[in-house]
C-alpha positions in Angstrom: 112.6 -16.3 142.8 111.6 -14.3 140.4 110.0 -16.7 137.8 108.0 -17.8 141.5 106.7 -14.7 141.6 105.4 -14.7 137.9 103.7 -18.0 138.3 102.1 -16.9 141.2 101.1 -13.8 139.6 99.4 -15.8 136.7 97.8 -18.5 139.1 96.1 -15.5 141.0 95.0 -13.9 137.7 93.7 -16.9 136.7 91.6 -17.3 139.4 90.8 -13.9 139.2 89.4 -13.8 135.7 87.1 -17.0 136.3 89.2 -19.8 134.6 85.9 -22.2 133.9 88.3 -25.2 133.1 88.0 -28.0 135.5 91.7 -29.6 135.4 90.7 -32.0 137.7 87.9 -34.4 135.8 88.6 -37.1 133.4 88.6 -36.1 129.6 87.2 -39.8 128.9 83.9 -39.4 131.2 81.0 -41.1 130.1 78.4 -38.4 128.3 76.1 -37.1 130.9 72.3 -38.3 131.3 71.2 -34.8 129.8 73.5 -35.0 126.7 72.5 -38.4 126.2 68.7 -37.5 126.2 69.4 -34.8 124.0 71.4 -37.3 121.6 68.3 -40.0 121.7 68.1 -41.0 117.8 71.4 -40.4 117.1 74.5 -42.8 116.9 78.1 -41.6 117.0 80.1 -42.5 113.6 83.5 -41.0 114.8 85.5 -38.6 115.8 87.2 -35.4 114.6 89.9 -33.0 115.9 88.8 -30.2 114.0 85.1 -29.1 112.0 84.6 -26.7 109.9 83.0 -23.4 111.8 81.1 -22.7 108.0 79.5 -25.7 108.4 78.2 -25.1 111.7 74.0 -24.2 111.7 73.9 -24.0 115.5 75.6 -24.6 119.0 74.1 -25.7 122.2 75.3 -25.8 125.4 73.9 -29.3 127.1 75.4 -28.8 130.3 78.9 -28.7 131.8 80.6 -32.0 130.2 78.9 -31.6 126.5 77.9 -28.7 123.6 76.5 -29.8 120.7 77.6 -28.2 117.3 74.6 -29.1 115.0 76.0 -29.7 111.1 72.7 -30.7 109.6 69.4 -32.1 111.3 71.1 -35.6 110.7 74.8 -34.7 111.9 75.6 -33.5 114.7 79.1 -33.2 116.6 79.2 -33.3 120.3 82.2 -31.5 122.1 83.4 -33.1 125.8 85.5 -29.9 127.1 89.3 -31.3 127.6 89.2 -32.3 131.1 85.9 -33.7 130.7 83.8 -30.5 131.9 83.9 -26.9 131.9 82.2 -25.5 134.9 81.0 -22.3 133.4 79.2 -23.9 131.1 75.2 -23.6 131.2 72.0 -23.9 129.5 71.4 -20.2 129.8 74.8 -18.9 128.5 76.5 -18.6 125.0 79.9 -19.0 123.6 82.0 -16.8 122.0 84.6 -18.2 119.4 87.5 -16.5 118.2 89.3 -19.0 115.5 91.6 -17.8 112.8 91.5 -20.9 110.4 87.9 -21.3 109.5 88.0 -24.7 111.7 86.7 -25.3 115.2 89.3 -27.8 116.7 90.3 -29.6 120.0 92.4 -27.5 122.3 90.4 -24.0 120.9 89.3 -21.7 123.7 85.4 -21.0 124.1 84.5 -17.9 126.1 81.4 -18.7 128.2 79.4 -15.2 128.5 76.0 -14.1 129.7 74.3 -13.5 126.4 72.4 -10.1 128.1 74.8 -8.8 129.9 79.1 -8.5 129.1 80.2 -10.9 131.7 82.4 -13.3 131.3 82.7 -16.4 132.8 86.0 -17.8 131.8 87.1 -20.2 128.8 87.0 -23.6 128.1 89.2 -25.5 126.0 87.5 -28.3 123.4 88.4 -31.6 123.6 88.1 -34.4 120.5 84.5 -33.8 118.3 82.3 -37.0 118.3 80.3 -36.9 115.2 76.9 -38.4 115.5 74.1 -39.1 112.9 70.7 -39.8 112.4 69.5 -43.4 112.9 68.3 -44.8 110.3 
């Protein structure tokens, strides 16, 4: 009964604290029209489980099913949240990454925040890095 109780406890505080995961979409979705717009020119070349955060120039968040981690201006890698879609994901927001091993890999938690302000709105976690480049 008691392990119950602590489950319930952690469900509510989940919910609480603005869990931006959506469990419930498919982590193989198709990329959305707006990350596919913002991709024109590029092709994908494969995937990655992990990059290197030092090699990282910039991150943008597309929308809710893609952020793109710009390597060079002919690399990019685009990130699908696990699940397929972080709902507290948003063109006006930021992330904030706390990694201890220099990489940036699949399963890491991204803290969505309001860039002017201290709230948070939950964490996503990364799902496989699709690296694209330049066509040629």
């Amino acid at each position: 009964m008691r392990n119950l109780h602590l489950v319930a406890a952690l469900a509510a505080s989940m919910t609480i604290g603005g869990c931006a995961y959506a469990a419930d979409s498919k982590a193989d979705a198709p990329l959305s029209e707006a990350a596919q717009k913002a991709l024109a020119g590029y092709e994908p070349v494969g995937t990655a489980n992990c990059i290197p955060l030092s090699q990282v120039r910039s991150s943008r968040i597309i929308d809710p099913t893609a952020i793109i981690y710009e390597i060079t201006s002919n690399r990019l890698y685009v990130n699908q949240p696990a699940g397929g879609r972080c709902t507290g994901l948003r063109k006006d927001r930021a992330l904030v990454t706390r990694i201890t091993t220099g990489n940036l890999c699949n399963l890491d938690l991204v803290t969505v925040i309001d860039p002017p302000s201290p709230i948070q709105y939950g964490a996503c976690p990364l799902g496989t890095f699709t690296e694209y480049r330049k066509k040629q």
